[in-house]
ROMI-665736 format. One record per residue (C-alpha): x, y, z; residue number from 1; residue in three letters. Coordinates in nm, 3 decimals, decimal comma. Layout:
SITE      east     north        up    nr   rest
SITE         X         Y         Z   NUM    ALA
...
end
This chain:
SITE      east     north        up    nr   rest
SITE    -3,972     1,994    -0,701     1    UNK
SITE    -3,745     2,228    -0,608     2    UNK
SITE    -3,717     2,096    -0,226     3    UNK
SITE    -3,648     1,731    -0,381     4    UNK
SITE    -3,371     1,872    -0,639     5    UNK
SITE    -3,197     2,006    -0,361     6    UNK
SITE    -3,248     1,738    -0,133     7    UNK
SITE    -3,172     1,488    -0,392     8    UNK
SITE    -2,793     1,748    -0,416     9    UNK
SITE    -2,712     1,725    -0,014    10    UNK
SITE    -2,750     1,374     0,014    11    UNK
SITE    -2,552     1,322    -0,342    12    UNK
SITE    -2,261     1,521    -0,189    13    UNK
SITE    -2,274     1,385     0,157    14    UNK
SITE    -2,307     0,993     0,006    15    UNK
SITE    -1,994     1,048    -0,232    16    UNK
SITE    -1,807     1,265     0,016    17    UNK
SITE    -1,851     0,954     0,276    18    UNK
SITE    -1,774     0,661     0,015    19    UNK
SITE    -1,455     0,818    -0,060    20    UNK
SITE    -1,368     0,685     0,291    21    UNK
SITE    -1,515     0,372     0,314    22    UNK
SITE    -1,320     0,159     0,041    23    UNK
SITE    -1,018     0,221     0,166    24    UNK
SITE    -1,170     0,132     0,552    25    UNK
SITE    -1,288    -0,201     0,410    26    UNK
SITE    -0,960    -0,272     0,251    27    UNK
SITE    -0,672    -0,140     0,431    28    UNK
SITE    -0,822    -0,285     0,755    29    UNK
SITE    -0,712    -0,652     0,592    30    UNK
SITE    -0,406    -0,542     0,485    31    UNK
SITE    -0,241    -0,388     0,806    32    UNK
SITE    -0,387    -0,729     0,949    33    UNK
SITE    -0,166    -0,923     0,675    34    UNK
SITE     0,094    -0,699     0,766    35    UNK
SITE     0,093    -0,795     1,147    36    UNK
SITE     0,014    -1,143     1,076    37    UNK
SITE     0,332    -1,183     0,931    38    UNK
SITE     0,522    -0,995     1,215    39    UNK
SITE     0,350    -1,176     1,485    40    UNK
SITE     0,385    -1,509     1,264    41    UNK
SITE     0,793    -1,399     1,170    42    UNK
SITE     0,878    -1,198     1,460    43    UNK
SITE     1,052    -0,980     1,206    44    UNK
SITE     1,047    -0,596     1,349    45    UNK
SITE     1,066    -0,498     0,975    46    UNK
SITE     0,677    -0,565     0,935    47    UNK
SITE     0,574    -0,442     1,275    48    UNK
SITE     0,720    -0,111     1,124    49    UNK
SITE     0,505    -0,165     0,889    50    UNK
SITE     0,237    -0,244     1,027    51    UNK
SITE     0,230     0,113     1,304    52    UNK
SITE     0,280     0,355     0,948    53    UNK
SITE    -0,011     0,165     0,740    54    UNK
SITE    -0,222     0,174     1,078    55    UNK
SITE    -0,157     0,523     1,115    56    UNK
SITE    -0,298     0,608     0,776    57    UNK
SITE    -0,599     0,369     0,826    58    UNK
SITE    -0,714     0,485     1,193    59    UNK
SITE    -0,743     0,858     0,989    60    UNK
SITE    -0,927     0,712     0,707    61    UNK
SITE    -1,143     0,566     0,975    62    UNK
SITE    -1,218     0,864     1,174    63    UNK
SITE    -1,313     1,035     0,858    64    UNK
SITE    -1,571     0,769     0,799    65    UNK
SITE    -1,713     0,775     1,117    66    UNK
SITE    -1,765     1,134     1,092    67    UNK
SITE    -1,905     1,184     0,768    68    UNK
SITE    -2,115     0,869     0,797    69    UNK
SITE    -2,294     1,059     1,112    70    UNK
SITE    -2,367     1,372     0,883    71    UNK
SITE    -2,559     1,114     0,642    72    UNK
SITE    -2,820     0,995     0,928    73    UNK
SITE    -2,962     1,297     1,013    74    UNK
SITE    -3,089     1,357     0,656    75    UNK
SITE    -3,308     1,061     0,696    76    UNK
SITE    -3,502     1,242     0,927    77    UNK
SITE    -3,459     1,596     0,800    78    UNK
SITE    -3,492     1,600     0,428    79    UNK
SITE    -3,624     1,216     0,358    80    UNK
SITE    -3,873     1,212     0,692    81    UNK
SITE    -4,170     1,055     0,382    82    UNK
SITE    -3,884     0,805     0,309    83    UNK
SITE    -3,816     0,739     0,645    84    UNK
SITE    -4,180     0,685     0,734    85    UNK
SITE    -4,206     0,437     0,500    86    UNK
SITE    -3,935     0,248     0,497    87    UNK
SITE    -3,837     0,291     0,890    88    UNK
SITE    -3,955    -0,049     0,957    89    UNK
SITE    -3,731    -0,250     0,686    90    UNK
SITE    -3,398     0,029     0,675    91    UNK
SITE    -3,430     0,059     1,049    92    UNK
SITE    -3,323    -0,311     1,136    93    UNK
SITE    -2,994    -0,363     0,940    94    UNK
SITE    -2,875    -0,023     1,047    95    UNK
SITE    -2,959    -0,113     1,406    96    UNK
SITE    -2,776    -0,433     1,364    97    UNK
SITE    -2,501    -0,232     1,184    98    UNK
SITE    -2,426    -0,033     1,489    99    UNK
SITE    -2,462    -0,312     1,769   100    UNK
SITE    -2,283    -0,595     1,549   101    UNK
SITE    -2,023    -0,440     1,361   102    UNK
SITE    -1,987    -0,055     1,468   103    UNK
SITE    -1,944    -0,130     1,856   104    UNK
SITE    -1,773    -0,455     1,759   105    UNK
SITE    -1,491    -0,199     1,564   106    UNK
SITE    -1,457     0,043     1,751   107    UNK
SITE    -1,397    -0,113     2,105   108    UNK
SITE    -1,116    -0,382     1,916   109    UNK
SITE    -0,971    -0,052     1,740   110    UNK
SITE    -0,916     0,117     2,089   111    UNK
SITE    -0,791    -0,221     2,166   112    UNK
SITE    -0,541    -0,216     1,916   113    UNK
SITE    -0,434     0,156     1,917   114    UNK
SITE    -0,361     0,164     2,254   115    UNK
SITE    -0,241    -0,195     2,346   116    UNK
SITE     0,084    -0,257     2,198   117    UNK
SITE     0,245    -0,293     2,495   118    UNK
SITE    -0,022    -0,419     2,695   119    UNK
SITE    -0,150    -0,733     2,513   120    UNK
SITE     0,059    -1,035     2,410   121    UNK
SITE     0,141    -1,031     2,058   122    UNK
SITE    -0,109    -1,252     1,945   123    UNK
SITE    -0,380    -1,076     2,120   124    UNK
SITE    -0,349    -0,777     1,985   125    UNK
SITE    -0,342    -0,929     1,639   126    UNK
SITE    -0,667    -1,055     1,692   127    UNK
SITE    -0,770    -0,675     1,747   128    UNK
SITE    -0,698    -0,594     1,423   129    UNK
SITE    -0,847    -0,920     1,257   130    UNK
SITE    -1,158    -0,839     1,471   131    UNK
SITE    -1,176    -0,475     1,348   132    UNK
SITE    -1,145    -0,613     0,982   133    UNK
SITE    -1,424    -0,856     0,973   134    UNK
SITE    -1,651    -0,600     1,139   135    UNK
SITE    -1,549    -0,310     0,923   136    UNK
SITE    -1,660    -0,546     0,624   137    UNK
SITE    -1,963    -0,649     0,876   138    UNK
SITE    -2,083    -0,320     0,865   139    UNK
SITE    -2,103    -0,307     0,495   140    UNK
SITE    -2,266    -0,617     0,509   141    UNK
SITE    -2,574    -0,410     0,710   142    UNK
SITE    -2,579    -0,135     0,505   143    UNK
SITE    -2,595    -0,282     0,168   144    UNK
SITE    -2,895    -0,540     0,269   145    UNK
SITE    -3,091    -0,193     0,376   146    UNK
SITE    -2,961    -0,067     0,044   147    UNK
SITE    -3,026    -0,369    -0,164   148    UNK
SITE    -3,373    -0,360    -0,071   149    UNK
SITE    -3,407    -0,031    -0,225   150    UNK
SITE    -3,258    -0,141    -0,587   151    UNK
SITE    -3,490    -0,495    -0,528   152    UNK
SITE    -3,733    -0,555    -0,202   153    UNK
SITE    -3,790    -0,837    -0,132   154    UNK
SITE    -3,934    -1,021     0,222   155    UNK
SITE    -4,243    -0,675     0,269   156    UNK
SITE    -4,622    -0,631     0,296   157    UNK
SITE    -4,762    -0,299     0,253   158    UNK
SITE    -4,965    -0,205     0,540   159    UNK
SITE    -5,090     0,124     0,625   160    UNK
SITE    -4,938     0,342     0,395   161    UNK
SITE    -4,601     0,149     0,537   162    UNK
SITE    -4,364    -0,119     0,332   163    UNK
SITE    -4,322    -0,354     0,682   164    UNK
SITE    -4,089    -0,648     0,734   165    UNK
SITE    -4,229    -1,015     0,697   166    UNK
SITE    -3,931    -1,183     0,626   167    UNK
SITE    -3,603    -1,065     0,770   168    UNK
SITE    -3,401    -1,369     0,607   169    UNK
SITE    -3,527    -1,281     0,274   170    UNK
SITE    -3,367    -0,964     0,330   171    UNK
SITE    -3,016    -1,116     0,398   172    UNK
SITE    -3,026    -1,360     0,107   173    UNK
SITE    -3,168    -1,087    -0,133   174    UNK
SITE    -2,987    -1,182    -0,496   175    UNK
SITE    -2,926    -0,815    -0,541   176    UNK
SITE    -2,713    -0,802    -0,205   177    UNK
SITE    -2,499    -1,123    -0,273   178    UNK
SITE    -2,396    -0,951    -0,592   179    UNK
SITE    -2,331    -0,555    -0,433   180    UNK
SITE    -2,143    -0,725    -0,110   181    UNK
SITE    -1,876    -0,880    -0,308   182    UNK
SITE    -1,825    -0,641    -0,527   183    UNK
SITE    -1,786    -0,366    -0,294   184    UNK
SITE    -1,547    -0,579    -0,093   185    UNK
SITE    -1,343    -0,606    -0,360   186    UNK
SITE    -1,343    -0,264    -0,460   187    UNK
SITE    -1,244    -0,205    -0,135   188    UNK
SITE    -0,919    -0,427    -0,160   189    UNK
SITE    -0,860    -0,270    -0,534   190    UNK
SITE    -0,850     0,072    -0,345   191    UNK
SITE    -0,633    -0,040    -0,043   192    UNK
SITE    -0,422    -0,218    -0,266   193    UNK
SITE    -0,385     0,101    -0,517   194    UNK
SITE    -0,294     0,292    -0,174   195    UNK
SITE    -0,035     0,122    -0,059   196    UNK
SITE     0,131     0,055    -0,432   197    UNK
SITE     0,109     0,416    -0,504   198    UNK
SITE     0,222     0,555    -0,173   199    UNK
SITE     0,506     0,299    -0,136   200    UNK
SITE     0,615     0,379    -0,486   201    UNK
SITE     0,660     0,714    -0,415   202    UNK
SITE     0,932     0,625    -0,138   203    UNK
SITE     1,087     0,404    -0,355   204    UNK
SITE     1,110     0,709    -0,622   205    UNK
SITE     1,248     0,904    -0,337   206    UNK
SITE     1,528     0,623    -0,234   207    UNK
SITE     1,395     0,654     0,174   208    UNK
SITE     1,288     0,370     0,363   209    UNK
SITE     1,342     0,157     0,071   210    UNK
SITE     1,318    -0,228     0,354   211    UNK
SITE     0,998    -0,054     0,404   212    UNK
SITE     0,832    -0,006     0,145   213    UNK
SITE     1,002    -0,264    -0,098   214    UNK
SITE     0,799    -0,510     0,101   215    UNK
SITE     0,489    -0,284     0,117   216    UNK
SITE     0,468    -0,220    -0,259   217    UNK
SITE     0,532    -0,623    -0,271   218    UNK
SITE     0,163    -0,627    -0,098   219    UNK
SITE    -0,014    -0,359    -0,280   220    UNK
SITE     0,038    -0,521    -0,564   221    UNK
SITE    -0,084    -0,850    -0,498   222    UNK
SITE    -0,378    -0,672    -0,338   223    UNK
SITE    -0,416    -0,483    -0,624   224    UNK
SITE    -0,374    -0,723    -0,905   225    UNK
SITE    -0,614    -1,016    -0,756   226    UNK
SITE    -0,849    -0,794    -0,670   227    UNK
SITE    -0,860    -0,604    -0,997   228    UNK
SITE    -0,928    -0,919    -1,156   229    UNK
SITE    -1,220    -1,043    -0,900   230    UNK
SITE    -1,386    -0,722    -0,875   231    UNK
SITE    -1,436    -0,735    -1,256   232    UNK
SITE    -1,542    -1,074    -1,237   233    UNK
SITE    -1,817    -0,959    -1,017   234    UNK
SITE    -1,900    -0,674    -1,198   235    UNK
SITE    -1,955    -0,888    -1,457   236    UNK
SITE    -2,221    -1,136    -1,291   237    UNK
SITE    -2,404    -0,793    -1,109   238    UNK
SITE    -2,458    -0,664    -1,493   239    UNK
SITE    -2,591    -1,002    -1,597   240    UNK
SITE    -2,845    -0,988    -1,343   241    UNK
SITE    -2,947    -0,630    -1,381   242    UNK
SITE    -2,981    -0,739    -1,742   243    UNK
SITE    -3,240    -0,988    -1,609   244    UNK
SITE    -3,429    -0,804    -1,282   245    UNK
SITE    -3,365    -0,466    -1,354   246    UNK
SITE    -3,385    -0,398    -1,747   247    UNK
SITE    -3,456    -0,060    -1,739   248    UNK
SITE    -3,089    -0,022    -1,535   249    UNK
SITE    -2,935    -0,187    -1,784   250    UNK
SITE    -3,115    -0,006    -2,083   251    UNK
SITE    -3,025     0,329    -1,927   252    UNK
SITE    -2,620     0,223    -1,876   253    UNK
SITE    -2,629     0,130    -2,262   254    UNK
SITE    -2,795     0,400    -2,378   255    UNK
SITE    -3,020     0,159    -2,550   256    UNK
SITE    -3,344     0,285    -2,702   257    UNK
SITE    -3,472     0,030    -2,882   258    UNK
SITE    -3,545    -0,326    -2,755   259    UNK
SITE    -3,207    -0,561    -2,966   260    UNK
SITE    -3,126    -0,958    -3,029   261    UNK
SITE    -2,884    -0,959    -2,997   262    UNK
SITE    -2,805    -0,608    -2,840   263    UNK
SITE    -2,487    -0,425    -2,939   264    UNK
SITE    -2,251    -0,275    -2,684   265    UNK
SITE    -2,172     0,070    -2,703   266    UNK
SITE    -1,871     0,210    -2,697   267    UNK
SITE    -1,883     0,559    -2,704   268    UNK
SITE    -2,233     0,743    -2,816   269    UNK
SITE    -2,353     1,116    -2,865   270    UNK
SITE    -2,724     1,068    -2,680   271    UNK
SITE    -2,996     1,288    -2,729   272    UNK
SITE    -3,251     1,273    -2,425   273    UNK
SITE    -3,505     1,516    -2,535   274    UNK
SITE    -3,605     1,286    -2,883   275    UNK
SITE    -3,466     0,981    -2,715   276    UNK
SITE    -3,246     0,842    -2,914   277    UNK
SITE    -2,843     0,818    -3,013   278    UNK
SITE    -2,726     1,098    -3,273   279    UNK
SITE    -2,407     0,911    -3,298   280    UNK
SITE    -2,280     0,540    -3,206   281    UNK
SITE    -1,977     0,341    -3,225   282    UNK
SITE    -2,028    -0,012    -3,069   283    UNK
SITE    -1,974    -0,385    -3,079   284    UNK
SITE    -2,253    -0,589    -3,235   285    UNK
SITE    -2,401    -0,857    -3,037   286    UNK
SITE    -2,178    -0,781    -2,719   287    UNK
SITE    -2,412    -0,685    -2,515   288    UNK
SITE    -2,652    -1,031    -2,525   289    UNK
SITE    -2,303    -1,235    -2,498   290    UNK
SITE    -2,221    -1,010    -2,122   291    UNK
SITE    -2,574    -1,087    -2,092   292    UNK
SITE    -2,661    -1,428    -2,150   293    UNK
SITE    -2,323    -1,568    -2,260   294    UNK
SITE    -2,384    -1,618    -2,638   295    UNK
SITE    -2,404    -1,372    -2,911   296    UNK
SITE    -2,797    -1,369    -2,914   297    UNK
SITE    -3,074    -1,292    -2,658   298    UNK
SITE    -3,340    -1,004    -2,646   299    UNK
SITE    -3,228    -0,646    -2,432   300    UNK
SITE    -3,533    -0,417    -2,405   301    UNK
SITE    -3,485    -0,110    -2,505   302    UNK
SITE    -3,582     0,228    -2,289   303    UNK
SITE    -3,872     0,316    -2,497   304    UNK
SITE    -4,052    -0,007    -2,479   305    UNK
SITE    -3,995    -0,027    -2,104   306    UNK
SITE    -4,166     0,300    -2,082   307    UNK
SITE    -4,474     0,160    -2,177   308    UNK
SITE    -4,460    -0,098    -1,973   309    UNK
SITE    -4,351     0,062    -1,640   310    UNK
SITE    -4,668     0,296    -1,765   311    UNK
SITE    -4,923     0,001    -1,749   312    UNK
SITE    -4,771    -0,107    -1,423   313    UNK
SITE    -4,779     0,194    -1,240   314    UNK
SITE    -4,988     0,444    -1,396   315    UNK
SITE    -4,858     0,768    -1,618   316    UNK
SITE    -4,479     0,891    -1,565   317    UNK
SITE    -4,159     0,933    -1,668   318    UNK
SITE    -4,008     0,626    -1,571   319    UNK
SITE    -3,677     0,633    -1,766   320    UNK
SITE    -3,301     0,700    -1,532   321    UNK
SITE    -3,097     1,018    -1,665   322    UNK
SITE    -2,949     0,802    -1,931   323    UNK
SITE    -2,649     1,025    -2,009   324    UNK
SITE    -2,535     0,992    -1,649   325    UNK
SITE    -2,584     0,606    -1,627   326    UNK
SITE    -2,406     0,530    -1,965   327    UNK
SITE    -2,126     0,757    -1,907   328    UNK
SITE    -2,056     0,679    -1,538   329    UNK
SITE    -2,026     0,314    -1,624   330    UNK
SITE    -1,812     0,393    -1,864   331    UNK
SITE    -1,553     0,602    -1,642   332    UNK
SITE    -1,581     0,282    -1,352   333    UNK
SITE    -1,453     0,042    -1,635   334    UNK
SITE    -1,174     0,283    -1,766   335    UNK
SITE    -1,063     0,287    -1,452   336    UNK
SITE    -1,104     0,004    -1,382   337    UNK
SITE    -0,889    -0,168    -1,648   338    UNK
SITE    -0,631     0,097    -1,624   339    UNK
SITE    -0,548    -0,030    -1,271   340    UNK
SITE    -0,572    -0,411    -1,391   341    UNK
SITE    -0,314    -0,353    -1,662   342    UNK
SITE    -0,109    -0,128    -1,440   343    UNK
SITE    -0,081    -0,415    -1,191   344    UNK
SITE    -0,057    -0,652    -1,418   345    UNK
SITE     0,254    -0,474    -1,610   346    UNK
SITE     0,400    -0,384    -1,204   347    UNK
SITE     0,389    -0,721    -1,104   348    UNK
SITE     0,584    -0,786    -1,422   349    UNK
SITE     0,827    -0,576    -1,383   350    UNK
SITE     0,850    -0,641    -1,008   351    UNK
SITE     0,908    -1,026    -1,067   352    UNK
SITE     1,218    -0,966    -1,272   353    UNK
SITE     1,354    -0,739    -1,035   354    UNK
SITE     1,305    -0,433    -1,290   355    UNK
SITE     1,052    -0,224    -1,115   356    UNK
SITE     1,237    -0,017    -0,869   357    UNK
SITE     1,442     0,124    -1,134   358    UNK
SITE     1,165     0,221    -1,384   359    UNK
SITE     1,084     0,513    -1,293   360    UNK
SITE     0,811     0,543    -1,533   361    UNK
SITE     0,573     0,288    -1,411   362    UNK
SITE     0,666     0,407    -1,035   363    UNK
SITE     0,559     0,745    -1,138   364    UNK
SITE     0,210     0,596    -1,292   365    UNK
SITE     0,160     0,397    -0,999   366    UNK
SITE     0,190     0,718    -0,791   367    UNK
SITE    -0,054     0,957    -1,007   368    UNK
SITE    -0,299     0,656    -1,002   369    UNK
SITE    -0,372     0,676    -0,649   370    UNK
SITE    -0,706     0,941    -0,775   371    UNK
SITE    -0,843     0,586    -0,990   372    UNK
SITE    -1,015     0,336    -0,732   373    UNK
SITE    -1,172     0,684    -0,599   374    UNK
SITE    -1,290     0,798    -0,971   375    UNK
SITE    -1,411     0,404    -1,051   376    UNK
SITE    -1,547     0,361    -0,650   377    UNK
SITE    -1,773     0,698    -0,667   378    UNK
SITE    -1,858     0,688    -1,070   379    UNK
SITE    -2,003     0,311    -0,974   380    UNK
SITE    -2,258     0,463    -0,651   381    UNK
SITE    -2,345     0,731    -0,956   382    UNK
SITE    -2,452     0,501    -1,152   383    UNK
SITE    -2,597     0,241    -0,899   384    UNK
SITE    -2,832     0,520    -0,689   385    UNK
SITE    -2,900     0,740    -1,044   386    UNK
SITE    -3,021     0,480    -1,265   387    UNK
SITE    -3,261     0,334    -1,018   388    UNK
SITE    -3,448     0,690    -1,075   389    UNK
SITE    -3,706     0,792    -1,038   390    UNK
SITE    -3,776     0,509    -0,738   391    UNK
SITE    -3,575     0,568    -0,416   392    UNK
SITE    -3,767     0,204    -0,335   393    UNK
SITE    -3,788     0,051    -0,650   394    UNK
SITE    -4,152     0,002    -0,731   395    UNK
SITE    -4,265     0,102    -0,441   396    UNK
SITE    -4,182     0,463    -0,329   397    UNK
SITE    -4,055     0,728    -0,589   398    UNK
SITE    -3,815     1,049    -0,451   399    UNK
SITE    -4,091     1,291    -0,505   400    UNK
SITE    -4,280     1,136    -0,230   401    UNK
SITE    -3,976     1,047     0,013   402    UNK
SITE    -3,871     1,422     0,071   403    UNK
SITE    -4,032     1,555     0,431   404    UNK
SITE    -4,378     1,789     0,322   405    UNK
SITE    -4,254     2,056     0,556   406    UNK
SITE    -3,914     2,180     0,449   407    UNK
SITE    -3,861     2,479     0,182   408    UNK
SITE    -3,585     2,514    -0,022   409    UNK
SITE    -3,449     2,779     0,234   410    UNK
SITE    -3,456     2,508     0,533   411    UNK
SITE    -3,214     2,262     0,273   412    UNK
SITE    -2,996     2,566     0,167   413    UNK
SITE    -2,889     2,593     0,491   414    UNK
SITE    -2,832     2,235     0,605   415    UNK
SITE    -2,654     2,202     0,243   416    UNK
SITE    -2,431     2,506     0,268   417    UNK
SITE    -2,328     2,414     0,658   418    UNK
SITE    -2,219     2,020     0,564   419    UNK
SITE    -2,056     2,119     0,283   420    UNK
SITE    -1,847     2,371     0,487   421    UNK
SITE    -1,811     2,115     0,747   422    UNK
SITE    -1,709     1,811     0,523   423    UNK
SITE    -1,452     2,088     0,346   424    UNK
SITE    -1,298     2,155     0,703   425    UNK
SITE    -1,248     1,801     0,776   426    UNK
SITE    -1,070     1,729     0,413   427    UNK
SITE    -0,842     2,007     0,508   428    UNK
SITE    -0,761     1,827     0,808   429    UNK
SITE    -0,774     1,478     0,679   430    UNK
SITE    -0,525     1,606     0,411   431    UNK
SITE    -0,286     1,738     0,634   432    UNK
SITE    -0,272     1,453     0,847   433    UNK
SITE    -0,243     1,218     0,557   434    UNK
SITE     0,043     1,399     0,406   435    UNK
SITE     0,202     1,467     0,771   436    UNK
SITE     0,211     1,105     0,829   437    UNK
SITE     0,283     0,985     0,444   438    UNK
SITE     0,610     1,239     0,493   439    UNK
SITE     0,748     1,169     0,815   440    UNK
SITE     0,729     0,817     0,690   441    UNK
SITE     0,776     0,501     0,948   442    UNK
SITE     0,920     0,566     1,261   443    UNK
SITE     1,262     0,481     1,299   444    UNK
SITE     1,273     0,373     1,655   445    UNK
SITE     1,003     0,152     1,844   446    UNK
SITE     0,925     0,390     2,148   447    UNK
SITE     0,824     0,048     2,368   448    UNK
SITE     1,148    -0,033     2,364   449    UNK
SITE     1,389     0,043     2,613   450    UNK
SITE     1,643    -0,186     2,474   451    UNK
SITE     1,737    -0,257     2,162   452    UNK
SITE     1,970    -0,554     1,992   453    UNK
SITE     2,217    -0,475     1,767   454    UNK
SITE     1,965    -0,698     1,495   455    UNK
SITE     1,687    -0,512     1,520   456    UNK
SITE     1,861    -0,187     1,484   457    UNK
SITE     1,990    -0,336     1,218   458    UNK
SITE     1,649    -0,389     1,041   459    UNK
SITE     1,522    -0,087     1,142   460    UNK
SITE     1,777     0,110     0,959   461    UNK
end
């Protein structure tokens, strides 16, 4: 047990480390293509500036990504080898398709586009960046349908010890995945769009490159407060169909012990694991069956009665999630999550009256809320791969038998110390870069340029 503890630590570091990268990958990649869409489309130099800072930030975002993402592969093989045994068949073929489709696909169009500013006609090199967009949200695309197969397979036959493919488009039209994609999409814009409203109001605090970033925070915003919105809006129809296929999910986020019509929403509650049950509660009556089932009425079972059942189905065990972590990191997503919808919402307010670049206030909130889509983005992958516990495949494979037979806790030590030295090197240097590049700010003169008219220097300045 101890070898799966630790295990079950390295790849919990390593997954959030990495997914504090990919949001802002999925997002920002749309947004510098907005950016140069409206250059190309304008011809305006202003948004061409623009678009060479925001890039800047995203191509170091992206190498971080890449390089953390790596780190996560070999684990399948080193500390899951029972997992990867047994699922190699099924997780194999989306992250095959992941690299050949979407990874190649990226990276050749983002060489493309680094390095062809000069070379390629404008609209060329604008579908670079469009290109490196739709595959960076691609490659999600992959990865989720391996991972929604783990919260809900579908399209298998157990052969041999082995869960094999039968059905590859039942994979790719799994429920469970049309409800993650979207959401994680727009979680992605929520974070891009919190990044370039919190960035650009701190140059607008500062008075510097105020063209800039007056049309930057314009962008964020939008971003932020229609995505806000949508990603909520999917959050809400994921819930109702965890409430549905996975009960014992939704239980666990609720801290609900007891099977409820209708089901009350907690609030806040004091939960006591050991005797399984809430010392303290404060909740709303009924809430729970109307985010459910849309009307204040409809059965929730409750943790305890699910036990019993997940008992008759597959033998004696402790099949209940670490409730405390499920309830509470669901809770921390949503506070964040409505703390950047009413921000935006009160920005954009302020912003269409022509009010927000002297409050200094709400330009110093937007600025110290740039930690948020990163709390609500790594609290929701808490909650999504803990409360699936104790399956890594649900209903089919449980962690205790995924974790390789012939490592000791010595063997995982080491591989655990070493990435988390390496991943602590590489925020060192993704920090520095970030803040080197976020300081210096845009560049004031377009190096391609050998000449330059009296109205673009204009706009530069």
């Amino acid at each position: 047990m101890e070898e799966v503890l630790l295990g079950r630590w390295q790849f919990g570091i390593t997954t959030v480390y990495h997914f504090l990268f990919v949001p802002l990958t999925l997002g920002l990649s749309v947004l510098v293509a907005i950016m140069e869409s409206m250059y190309v489309g304008t011809g305006n130099e202003l948004y061409k500036k623009m678009t060479q800072f925001w890039g800047k930030l995203f191509l170091v975002n992206f190498a971080m990504g890449v390089a953390t993402g790596i780190v996560q592969e070999f684990q399948f093989g080193m500390n899951w080898a029972e997992y990867s045994r047994f699922m190699g068949d099924i997780f194999g073929a989306p992250l095959a398709l992941e690299a050949l489709t979407a990874f190649f696909l990226e990276s050749t169009f983002l060489g493309l586009w680094i390095f062809g500013w000069d070379k390629l006609s404008k609209k060329m090199h604008l579908i670079c960046i469009w290109l490196v967009a739709f595959s960076s949200n691609l490659s999600a695309f992959w990865i989720l349908s391996a991972n929604s197969f783990m919260q809900s397979p579908v399209g298998y036959s157990l052969k041999n010890g082995r869960a094999e493919m039968v059905d590859f488009p039942a994979l790719i039209t799994n429920p469970y995945l049309w409800g993650q994609f979207p959401h994680t999409v727009l979680g992605g814009l929520v974070t891009a769009g919190v990044f370039v409203a919190a960035i650009s109001a701190y140059y607008l605090l500062k008075q510097k490159h105020l063209p800039v970033f007056r049309s930057s925070i314009k962008i964020g915003l939008s971003c932020m407060l229609i995505s806000t919105v949508l990603v909520m809006g999917t959050g809400h129809l994921q819930a109702q169909y965890l409430g549905k296929k996975q009960p014992t999910k939704m239980a666990a986020m609720e801290a609900l012990w007891e099977t409820a019509n209708p089901a009350p929403f907690a609030l806040v509650a004091v939960i006591d694991e050991a005797s399984q049950r809430n010392t303290s509660e404060v909740g709303i009556p009924g809430f729970l069956s109307m985010l459910i089932y849309d009307k204040m009425a409809g059965e929730v079972k409750g943790i305890k009665e699910l036990q019993v059942a997940a008992e008759l189905k597959y033998g004696p065990g402790n099949y209940i999630p670490p409730v405390t972590q499920s309830f509470w990191s669901f809770r921390i997503m949503v506070i964040a999550g409505l703390w950047m919808a009413a921000l935006a919402a009160l920005s954009t307010l302020l912003l269409y009256k022509n009010q927000l670049e002297t409050n200094k206030t709400v330009l110093t909130l937007l600025l110290w809320s740039l930690p948020m889509p990163y709390i609500a983005n790594s609290s929701g992958w808490i909650l999504t791969e803990g409360a699936r516990q104790p399956w890594i495949v649900v209903g089919l494979q449980k962690v205790s038998e995924a974790v390789s037979t012939n490592l000791t806790s010595a063997d995982i030590w080491i591989s655990l110390i070493g990435f988390t030295v390496l991943y602590g090197v590489l925020a060192v240097a993704a920090i520095y870069l970030v803040r080197k590049f976020v300081v210096e700010g845009p560049v004031e003169h377009t190096p391609s340029l050998s000449v330059v008219t009296k109205k673009e220097a204009t706009l530069w300045n």
